[in-house]
C-alpha positions as CSV (number, residue, x, y, z in Angstrom):
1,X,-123.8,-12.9,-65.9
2,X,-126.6,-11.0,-63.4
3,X,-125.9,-9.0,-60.8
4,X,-128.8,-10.5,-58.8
5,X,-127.7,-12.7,-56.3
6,X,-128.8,-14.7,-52.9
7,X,-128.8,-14.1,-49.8
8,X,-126.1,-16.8,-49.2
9,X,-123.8,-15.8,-52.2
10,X,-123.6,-11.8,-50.5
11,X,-122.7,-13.3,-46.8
12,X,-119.8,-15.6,-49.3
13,X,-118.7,-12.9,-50.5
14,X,-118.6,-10.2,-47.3
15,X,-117.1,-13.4,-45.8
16,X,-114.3,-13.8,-48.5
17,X,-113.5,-9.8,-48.0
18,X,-112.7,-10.3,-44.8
19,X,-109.9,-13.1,-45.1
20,X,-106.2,-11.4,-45.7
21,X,-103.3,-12.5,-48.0
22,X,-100.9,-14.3,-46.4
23,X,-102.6,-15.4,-43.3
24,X,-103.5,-18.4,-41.6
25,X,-107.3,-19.3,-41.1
26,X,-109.5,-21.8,-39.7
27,X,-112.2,-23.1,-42.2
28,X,-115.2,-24.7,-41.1
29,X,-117.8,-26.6,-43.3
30,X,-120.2,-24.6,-45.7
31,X,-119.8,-20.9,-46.0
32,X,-116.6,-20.5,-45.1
33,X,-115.1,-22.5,-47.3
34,X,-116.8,-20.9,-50.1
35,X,-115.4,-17.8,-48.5
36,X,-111.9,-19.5,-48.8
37,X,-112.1,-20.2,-52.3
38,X,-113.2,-17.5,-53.4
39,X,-110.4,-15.4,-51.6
40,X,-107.8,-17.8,-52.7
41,X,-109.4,-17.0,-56.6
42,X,-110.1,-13.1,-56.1
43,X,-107.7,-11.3,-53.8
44,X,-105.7,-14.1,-51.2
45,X,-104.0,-16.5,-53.6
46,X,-101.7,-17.4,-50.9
47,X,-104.3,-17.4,-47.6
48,X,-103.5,-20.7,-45.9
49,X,-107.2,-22.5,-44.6
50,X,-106.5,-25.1,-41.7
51,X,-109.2,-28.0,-41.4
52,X,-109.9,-29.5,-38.2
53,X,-109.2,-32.8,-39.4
54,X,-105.9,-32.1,-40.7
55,X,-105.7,-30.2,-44.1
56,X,-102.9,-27.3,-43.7
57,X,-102.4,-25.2,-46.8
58,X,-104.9,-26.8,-49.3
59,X,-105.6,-25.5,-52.6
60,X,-109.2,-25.1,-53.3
61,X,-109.9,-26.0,-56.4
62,X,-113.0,-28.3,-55.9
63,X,-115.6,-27.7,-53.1
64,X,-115.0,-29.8,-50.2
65,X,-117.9,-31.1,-48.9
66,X,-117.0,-31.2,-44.7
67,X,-114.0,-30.7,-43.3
68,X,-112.6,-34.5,-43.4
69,X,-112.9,-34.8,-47.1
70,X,-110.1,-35.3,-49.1
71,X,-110.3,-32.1,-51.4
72,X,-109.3,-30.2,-47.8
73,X,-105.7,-32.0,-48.2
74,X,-105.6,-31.1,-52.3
75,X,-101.6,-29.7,-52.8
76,X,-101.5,-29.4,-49.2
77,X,-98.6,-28.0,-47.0
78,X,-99.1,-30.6,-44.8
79,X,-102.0,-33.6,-43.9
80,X,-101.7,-34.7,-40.2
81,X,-104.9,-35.0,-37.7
82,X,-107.1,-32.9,-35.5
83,X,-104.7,-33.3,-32.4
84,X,-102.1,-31.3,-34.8
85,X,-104.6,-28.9,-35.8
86,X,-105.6,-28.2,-32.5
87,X,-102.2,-28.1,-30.7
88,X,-101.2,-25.1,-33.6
89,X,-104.0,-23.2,-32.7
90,X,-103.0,-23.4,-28.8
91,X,-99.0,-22.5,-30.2
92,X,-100.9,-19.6,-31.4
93,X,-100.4,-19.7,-35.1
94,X,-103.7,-19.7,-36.2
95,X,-105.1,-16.0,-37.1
96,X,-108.5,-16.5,-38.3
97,X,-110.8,-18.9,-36.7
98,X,-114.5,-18.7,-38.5
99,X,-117.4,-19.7,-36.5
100,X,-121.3,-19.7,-36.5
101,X,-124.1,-20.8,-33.7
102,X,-127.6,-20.5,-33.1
103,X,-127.1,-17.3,-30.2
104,X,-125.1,-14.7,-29.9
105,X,-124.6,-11.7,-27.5
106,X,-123.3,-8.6,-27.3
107,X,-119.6,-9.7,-25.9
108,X,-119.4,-12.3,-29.0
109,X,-120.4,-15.5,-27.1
110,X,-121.7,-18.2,-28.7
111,X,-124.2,-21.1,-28.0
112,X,-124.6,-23.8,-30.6
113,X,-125.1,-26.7,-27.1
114,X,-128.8,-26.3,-26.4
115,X,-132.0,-24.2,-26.8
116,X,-133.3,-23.2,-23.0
117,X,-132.0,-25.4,-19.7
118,X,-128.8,-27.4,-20.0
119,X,-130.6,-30.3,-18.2
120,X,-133.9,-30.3,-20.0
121,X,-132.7,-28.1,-22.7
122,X,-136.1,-27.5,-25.8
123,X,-133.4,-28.2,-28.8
124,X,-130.3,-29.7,-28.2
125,X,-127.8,-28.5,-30.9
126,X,-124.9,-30.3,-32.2
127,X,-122.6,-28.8,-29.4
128,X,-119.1,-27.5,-29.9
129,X,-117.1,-29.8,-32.1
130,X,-114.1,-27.6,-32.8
131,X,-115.6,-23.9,-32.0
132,X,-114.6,-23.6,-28.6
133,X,-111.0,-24.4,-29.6
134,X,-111.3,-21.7,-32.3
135,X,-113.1,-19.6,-29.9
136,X,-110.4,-19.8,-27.0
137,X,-107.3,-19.8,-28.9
138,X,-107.4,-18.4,-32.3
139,X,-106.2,-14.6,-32.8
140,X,-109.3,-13.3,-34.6
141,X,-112.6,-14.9,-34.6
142,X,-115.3,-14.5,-37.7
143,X,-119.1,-15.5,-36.6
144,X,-121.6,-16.1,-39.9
145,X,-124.6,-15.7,-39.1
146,X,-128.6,-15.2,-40.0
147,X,-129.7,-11.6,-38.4
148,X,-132.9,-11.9,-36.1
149,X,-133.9,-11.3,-31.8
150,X,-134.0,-15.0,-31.4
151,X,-130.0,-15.6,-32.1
152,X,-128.8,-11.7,-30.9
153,X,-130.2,-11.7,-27.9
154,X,-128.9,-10.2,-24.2
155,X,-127.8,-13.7,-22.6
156,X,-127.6,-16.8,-24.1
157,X,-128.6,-19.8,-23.1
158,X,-125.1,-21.7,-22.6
159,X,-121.4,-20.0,-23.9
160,X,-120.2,-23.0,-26.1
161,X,-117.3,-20.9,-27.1
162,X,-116.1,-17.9,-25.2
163,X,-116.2,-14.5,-26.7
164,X,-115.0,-11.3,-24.9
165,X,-117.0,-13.5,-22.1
166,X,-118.5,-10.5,-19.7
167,X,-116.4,-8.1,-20.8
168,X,-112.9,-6.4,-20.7
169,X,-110.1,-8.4,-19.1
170,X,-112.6,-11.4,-18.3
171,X,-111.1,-13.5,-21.4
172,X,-107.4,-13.1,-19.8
173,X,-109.1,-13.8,-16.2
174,X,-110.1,-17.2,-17.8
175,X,-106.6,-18.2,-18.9
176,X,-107.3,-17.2,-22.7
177,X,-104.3,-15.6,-24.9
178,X,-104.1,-11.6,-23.8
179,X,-104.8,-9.2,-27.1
180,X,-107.1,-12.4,-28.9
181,X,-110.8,-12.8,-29.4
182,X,-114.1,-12.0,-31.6
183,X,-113.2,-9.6,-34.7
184,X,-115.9,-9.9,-36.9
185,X,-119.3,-10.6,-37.0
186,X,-121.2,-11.1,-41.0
187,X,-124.7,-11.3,-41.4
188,X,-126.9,-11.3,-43.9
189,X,-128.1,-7.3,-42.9
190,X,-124.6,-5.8,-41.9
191,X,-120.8,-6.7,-41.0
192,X,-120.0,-5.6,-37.2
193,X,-117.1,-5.4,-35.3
194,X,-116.0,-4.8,-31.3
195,X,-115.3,-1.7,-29.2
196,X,-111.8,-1.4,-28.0
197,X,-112.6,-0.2,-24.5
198,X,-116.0,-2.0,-23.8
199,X,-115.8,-5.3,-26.3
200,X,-119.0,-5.1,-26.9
201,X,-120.4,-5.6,-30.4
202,X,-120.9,-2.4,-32.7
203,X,-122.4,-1.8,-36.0
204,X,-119.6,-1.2,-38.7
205,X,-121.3,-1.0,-42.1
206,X,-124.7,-2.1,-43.7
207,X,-125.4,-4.8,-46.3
208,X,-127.5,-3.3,-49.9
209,X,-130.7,-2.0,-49.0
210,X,-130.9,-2.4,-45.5
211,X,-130.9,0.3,-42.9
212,X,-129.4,0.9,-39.2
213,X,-133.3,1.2,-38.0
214,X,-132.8,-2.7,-39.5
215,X,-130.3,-3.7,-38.0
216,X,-131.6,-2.3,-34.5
217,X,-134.9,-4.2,-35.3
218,X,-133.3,-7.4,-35.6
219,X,-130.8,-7.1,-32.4
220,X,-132.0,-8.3,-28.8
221,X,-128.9,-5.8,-26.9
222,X,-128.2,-2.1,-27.2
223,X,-125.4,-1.7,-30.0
224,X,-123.2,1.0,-30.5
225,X,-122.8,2.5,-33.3
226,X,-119.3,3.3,-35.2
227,X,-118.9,7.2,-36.0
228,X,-118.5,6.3,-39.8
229,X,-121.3,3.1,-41.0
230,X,-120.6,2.7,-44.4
231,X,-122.6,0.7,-47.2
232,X,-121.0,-2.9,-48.5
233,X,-120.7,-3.4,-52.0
234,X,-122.9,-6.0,-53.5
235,X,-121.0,-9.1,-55.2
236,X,-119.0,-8.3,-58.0
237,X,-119.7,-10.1,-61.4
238,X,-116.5,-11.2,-61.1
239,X,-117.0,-12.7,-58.2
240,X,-120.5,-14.1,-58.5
241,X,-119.0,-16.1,-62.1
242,X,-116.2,-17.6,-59.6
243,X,-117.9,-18.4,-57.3
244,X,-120.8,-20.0,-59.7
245,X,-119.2,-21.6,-62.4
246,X,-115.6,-22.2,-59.7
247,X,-116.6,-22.4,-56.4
248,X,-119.8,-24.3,-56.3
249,X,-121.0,-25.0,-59.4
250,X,-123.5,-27.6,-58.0
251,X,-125.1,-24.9,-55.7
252,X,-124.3,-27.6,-52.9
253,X,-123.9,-24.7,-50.0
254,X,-124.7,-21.3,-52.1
């Protein structure tokens, strides 16, 4: 076993850190299922991942491959359909709902809809899917994400799913669930979280050789800065042979 690893494997693994024993958590295809299994194997054995297509409870033993497939059912608590899925996520019992897009901005909004005008947009994206359901009504959101100017930038181009929307109170203004929103946000340079006061997106602690002048670099929006940034680990051996020879042993998403 080698401690060097990808790119993808570290943002598995900061990913994995993040989920918590005994909670209930959205899983959307690729990296955060990964994520999943690895928690479930490392530190989270009884983490219950929800799939929008109605997996509640599955044991990840074998790498599903999107988020209909039947390995997302596998010992399951329960197999019922998306309108089930997405009904518990408006009760509120969802507490993790993992997301990515192609922008982001400093309140946690995300666009994966369109690149440039909504009419006569230059990419359009594959749109929302689930994410603004995570988005609205899940507790704690995770975002997973490549680090550069042309996804963190001031505004986007179209909110697809609501962050802390234009700051404190605005999420409650739109009818959202008081206390929920944007937690984390994992990249391949750093992990960041959310002022309190402000909601807007602050630097928490860097990634193995990469520095806040970085960071900074790579961010279109002034971010604040926690009073302590600490250093994350690199992947464990431990956790690079699960998540090798376990996890993904075909390499299909790592």
């Amino acid at each position: 076993m080698t401690n060097q690893y990808s790119p993808s494997e570290l943002l598995i693994c900061l990913a994995s850190r993040v989920m918590e024993d005994g909670t209930t958590a959205f899983i959307g295809t690729g990296i955060p299922m990964l994520a999943a299994s690895l928690a479930q194997n490392m530190h989270a054995p009884n983490l219950i991942p929800i799939f929008e297509f109605g997996g509640t409870g599955a044991i990840l033993e074998k790498l599903p491959l999107a988020v209909g497939d039947m390995r997302t059912f596998n010992k399951a608590i329960a197999a019922s359909g998306i309108c089930d899925i997405m009904e518990t996520a408006q009760r509120g019992f969802v507490e993790f709902g993992f997301l990515g897009g192609a922008q982001i901005d400093c309140y946690g909004n995300l666009n994966s809809t369109v690149i440039g005008d909504h009419k006569k947009p230059k990419v359009r994206l594959p749109g929302s899917g689930g994410a603004n359901d995570v988005g609205s009504c899940c507790w704690r959101t995770i975002a997973i994400m490549r680090h550069d100017k042309r996804r963190f930038i001031e505004k986007i181009d179209f909110i697809t799913t609501p962050g802390y929307l234009s700051g404190p109170g605005a999420r409650e203004e739109a009818g959202l669930p008081a206390n929920s929103g944007p937690y984390r946000v994992v990249t391949n340079l750093c992990v960041m979280g959310y002022d309190d006061t402000t909601k807007r997106m602050k630097l928490l602690s860097l990634n193995p050789g990469v520095s806040v002048e970085n960071v900074i670099e790579n961010t279109g929006f002034e971010l604040l800065m926690a009073d302590e940034i600490t250093a994350n680990e690199p992947p464990t051996e431990e956790e690079l042979r699960i998540l090798r020879q376990q996890v993904d042993p075909d390499g299909l998403y790592r």
